[in-house]
C-alpha positions in Angstrom: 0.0 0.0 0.0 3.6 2.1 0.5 4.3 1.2 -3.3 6.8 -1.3 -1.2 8.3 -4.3 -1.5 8.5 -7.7 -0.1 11.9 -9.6 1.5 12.0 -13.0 2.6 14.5 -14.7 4.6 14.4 -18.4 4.3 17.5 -20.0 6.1 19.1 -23.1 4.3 20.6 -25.9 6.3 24.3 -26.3 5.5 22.5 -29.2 2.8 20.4 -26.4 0.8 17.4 -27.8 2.6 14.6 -26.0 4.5 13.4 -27.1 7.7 9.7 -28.3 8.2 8.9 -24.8 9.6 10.0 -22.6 6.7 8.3 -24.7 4.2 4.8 -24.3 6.2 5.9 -20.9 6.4 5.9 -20.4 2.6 3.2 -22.6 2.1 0.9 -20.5 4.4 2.1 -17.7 1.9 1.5 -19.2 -1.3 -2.2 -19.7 0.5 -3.2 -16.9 1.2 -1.6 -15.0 -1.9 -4.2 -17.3 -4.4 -6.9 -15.9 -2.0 -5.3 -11.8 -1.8 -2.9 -11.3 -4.7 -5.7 -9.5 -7.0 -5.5 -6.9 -4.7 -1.6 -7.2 -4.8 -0.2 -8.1 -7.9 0.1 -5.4 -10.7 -1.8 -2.8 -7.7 -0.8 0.4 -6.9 -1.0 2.9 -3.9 -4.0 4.8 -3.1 -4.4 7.9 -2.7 -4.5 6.8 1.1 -2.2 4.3 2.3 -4.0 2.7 5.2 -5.9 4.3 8.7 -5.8 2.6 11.9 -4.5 3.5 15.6 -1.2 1.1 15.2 2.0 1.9 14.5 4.7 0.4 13.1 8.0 0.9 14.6 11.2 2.9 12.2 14.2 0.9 11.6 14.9 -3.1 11.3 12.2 -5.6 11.3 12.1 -7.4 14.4 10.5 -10.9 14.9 7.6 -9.8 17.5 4.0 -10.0 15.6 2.5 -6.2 15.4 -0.4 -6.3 17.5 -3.1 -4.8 14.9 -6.5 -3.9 15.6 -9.5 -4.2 13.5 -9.5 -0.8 12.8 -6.1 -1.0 10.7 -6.6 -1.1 6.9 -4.5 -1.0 4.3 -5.5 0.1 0.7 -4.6 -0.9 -3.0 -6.0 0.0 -6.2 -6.0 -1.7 -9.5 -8.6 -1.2 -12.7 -10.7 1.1 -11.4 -11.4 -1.2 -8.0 -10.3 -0.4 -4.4 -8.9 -3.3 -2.3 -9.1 -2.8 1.7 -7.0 -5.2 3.3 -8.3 -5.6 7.2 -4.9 -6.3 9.0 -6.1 -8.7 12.1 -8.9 -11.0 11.4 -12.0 -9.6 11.5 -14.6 -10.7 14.6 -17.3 -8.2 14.0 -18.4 -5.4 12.8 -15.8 -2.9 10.7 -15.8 0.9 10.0 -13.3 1.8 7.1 -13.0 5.4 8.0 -11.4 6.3 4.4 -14.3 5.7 2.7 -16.8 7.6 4.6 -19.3 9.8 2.2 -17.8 12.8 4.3 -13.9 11.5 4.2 -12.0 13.2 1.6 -11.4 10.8 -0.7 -15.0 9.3 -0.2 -17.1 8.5 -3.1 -20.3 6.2 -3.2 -19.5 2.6 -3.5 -21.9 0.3 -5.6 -20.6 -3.0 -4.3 -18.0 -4.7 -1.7 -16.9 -8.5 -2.6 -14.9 -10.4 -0.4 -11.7 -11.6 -1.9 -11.8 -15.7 -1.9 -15.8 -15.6 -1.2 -18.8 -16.5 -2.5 -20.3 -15.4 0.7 -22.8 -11.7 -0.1 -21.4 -9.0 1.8 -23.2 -7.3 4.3 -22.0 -3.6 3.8 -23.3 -0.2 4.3 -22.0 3.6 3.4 -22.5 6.3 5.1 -21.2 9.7 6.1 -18.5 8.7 8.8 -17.4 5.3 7.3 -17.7 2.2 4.9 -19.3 0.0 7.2 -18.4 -4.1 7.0 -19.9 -7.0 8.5 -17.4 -9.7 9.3 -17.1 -12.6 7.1 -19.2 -15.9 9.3 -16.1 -18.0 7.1 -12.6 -15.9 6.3 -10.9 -17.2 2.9 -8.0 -16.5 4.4 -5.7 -16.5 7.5 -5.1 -13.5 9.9 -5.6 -10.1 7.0 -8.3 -10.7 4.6 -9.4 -8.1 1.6 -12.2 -6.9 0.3 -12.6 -5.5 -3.6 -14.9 -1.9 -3.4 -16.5 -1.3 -6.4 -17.5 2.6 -6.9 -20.5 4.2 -8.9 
C-alpha cells in the first residue's frame, strides 16, 4: 500500500534444505496469496495508504508479531477497484474510515466482494465510514481483503 516491496528470509541448512517450519511458512504464503494477490499483484498505492491507531516501529524488522487492531486497513488499487486489506482478522463489525461519504477521498460505493468468497457481503456507506460486516467464514488467514466497487 507504501508502493513497497516484499523480502523474505528463508534460512538453508548447510544441505540447501529448508526445515519443516520454513516450508509451512511459505506454504501458508502461497495460500493466502491465491486468496489476496488480486488486490496485490500489478496494484498500486491509493491515494490513502491505510488508517488505523497502530504503529509500526522505524528501523529493522524485528520478529515480534504487530499487534493490529481491527481498525487497521490497508489500501490498494487496480482497474478502477479499491482493495481494503483488514490487517487482524476480523470478529465483528468494521468501520473503514477512508471511505466515509464525508472522508476526503470518499465516493459512493456500488458494491464490496470479499476476496476468496462467495459469501454476499453485508455492507453499508455512510457519512462517517464504509461499514463491514465480518465474514461468518474468512478465505483466508489473519488479513483478509475486500474488492470496493465505486458508482
Amino acid at each position: 500500500s507504501k508502493n513497497g516491496t516484499l523480502l523474505l528470509s528463508i534460512p538453508q541448512r548447510g544441505d540447501g534444505t529448508i526445515d519443516e517450519r520454513e516450508i509451512a511458512f511459505l506454504q501458508g504464503l502461497g495460500a493466502w496469496t491465491r486468496v489476496n494477490g488480486e488486490g496485490l499483484y500489478g496494484s498500486r498505492p491509493w491515494s490513502v495508504y491505510g488508517e488505523g491507531p497502530t504503529k509500526i516501529p522505524r528501523g529493522r524488522a524485528g520478529d515480534a508479531a504487530i499487534p493490529f487492531t481491527a481498525e487497521d486497513f490497508r489500501f490498494t488499487t487496480k482497474d478502477g477497484k479499491l482493495y481494503v486489506f483488514a490487517m487482524t482478522e476480523p470478529s465483528g463489525p468494521l468501520a473503514v474510515k477512508a471511505l466515509g461519504l464525508d472522508a476526503p477521498n470518499g465516493r459512493r460505493v456500488a458494491r464490496v466482494e470479499l476476496l476468496g468468497s462467495t459469501e454476499p457481503v453485508r455492507w453499508r456507506q455512510d457519512g462517517a465510514a464504509l461499514h463491514l460486516e465480518a465474514p461468518t467464514h474468512a478465505p483466508s488467514a489473519d488479513v483478509v481483503a475486500w474488492r470496493v466497487t465505486f458508482q
